[in-house]
C-alpha positions in Angstrom: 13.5 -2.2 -5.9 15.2 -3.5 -2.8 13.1 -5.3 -0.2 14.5 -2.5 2.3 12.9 0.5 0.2 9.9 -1.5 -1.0 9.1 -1.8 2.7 9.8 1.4 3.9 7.6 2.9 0.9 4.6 0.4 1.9 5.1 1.3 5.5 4.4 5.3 4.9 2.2 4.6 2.4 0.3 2.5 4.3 0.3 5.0 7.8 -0.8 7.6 5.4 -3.7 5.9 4.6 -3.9 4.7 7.7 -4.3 8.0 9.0 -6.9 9.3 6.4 -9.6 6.2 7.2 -8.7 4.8 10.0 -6.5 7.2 12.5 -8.4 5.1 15.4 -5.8 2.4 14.5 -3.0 4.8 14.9 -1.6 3.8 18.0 -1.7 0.0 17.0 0.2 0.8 13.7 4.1 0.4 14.5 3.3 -3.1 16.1 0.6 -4.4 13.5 3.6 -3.1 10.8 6.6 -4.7 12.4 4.5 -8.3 12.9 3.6 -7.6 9.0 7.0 -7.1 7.8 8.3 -9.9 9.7 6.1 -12.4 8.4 2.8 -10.7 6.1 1.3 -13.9 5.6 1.3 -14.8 8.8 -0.6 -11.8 10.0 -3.1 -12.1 7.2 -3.7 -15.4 6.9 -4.2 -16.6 10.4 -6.7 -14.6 12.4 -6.4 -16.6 15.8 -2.4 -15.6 15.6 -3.4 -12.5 14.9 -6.1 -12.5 17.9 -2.8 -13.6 19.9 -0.6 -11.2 19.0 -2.5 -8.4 19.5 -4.3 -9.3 22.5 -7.6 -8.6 21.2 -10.5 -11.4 20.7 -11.8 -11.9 17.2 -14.2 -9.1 17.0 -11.7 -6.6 17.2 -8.9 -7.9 15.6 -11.4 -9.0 12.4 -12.4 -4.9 12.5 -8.4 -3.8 12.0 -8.1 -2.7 8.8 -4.2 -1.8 9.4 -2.9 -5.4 8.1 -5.1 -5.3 5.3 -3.9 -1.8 4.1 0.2 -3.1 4.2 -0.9 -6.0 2.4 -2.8 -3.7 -0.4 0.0 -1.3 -0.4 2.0 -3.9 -1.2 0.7 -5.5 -3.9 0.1 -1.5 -5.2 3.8 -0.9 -4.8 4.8 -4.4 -6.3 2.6 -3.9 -9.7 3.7 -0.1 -10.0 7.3 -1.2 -9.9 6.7 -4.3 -12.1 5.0 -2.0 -14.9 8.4 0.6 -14.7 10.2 -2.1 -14.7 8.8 -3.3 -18.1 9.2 0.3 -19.2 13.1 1.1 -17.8 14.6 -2.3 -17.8 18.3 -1.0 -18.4 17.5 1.1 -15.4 18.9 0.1 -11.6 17.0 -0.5 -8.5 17.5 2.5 -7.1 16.3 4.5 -9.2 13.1 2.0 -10.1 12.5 2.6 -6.4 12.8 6.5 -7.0 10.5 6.2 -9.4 8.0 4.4 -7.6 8.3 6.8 -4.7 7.6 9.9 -7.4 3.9 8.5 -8.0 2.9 9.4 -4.6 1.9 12.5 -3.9 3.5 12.4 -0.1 7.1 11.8 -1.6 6.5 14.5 -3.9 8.4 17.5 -3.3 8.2 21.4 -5.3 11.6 20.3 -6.6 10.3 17.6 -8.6 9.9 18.8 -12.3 9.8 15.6 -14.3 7.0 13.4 -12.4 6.3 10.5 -13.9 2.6 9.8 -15.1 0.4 6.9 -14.6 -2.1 6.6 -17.8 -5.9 6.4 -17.1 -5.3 2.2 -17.8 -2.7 2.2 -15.3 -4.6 4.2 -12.5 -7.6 1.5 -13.3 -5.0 -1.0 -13.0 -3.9 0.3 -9.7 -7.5 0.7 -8.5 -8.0 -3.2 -9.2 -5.1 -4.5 -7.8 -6.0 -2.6 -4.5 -9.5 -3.6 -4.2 -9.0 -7.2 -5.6 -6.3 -7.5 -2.8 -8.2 -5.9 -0.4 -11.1 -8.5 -1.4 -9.0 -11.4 -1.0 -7.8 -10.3 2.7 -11.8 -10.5 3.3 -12.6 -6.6 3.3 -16.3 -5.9 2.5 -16.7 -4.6 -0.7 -17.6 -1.2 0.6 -14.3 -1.2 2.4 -12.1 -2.5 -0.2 -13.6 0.2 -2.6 -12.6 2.9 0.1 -9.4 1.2 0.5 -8.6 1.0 -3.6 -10.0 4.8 -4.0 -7.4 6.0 -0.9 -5.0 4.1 -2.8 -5.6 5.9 -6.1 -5.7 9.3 -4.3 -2.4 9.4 -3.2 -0.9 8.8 -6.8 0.6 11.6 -8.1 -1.1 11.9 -11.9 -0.3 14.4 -14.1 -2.8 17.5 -14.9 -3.7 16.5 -18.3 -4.8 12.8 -17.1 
């Protein structure tokens, strides 16, 4: 998938679940995204720059969970095209990222007949690479399992899964 469309997908993915557990952070979100997408490690892996950036002193920059979602939607996006990748290799980018887009339920539309399924394995698959990410960017565990569940729930699975 192009870097373009992988970051646009992250990006509503992301507000979306943004807005469904932490709609407080709404108003910060286009800036917190931009700063992501211009540099993500940078906005995860250096608090004081994120302190800086924001204009906010530790407490309140440590309590956004905005970063941390792009950074799990990410890595969600990235292992969900890897694994149709390994499926559709003959396939192009384009429609690898149209694929991708099809597991979520928000890119769904009534004229979709032939959604693509994610196996019970994959969803758990999903679920871990959410929360283990989510971990990693120092979430509490409660959090990062709220985080990985929102994830999950906005996967479009099929009804016999």
């Amino acid at each position: 998938m192009a870097v373009s469309n992988e970051n646009e997908l992250v990006d509503a993915l992301a507000r979306d679940i943004i807005t469904q557990i932490a709609p407080e952070e709404l108003l910060l979100y286009q800036s917190i995204s931009e700063e992501y997408f211009n540099n993500p490690q940078k906005l995860l892996d250096e608090p004081s720059k994120k302190d800086e950036m924001l204009g906010f002193g530790v407490g309140e920059a440590a309590a956004l969970l905005t970063p941390i979602v792009l950074g799990v939607t990410a890595a969600v996006v990235k292992y969900i095209g890897d694994e149709i990748r390994k499926s559709v290799q003959e396939e192009s980018s384009t429609l690898i990222g149209e694929w991708v887009k099809k597991f979520f339920k928000i890119f769904r539309s009534s004229e979709d007949k032939e959604i693509p399924a994610l196996t019970s394995s994959q969803l758990e698959q999903v679920r871990d690479v959410a929360y283990r990410q989510a971990r990693q960017l120092k979430l509490s565990e409660q959090r990062a399992e709220l985080l990985a569940d929102a994830v999950v729930g906005s996967l479009a699975v099929s009804e016999d899964n």
